[in-house]
C-alpha positions in Angstrom: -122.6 -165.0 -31.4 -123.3 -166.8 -28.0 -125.9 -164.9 -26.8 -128.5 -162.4 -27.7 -129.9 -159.7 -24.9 -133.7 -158.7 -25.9 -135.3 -156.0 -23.9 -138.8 -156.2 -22.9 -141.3 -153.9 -21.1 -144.2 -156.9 -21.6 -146.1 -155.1 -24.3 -147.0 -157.2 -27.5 -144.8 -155.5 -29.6 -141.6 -156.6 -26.9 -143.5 -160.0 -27.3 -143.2 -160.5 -31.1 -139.6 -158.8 -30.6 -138.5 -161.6 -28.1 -140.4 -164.6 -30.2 -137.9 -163.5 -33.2 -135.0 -163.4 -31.0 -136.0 -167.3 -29.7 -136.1 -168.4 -33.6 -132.5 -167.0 -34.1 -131.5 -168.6 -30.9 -132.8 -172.0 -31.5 -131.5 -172.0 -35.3 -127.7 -170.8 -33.9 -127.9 -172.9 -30.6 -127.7 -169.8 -28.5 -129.2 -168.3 -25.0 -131.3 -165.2 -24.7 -130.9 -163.0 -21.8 -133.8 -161.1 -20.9 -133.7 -157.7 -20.0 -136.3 -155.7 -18.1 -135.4 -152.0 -16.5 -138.0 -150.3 -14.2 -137.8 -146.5 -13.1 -137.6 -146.1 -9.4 -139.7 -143.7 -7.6 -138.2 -140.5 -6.8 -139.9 -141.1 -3.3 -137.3 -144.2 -2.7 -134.5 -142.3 -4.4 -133.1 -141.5 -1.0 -131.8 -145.0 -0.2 -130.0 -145.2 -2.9 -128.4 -141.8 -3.4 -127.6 -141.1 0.1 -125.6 -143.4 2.1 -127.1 -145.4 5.1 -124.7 -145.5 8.5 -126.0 -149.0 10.3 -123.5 -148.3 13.4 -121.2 -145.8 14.1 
């Protein structure tokens, strides 16, 4: 194992999650990568979904 990916949305069970994963890392001499989704806003959705022309 050479790295462990924790999720977190910041709430204190994600914070006793992540402090469990930094004991196994520092034990086994490996990196944490932390991962941290968010929804976007249907409002915004356009931007992404439908492609932008800059020039034509």
């Amino acid at each position: 194992m050479k790295r462990i990916l924790a999720s977190t949305d910041f709430s204190a069970d994600a914070e006793n999650a992540l402090s469990v994963a930094e004991q196994i890392a520092k034990r086994n001499n490996i990196e944490i990568a932390l991962l941290h989704m968010m929804k976007i806003p249907t409002q915004m959705n356009n931007t992404i979904t439908e492609p932008q022309v800059f020039w034509k």
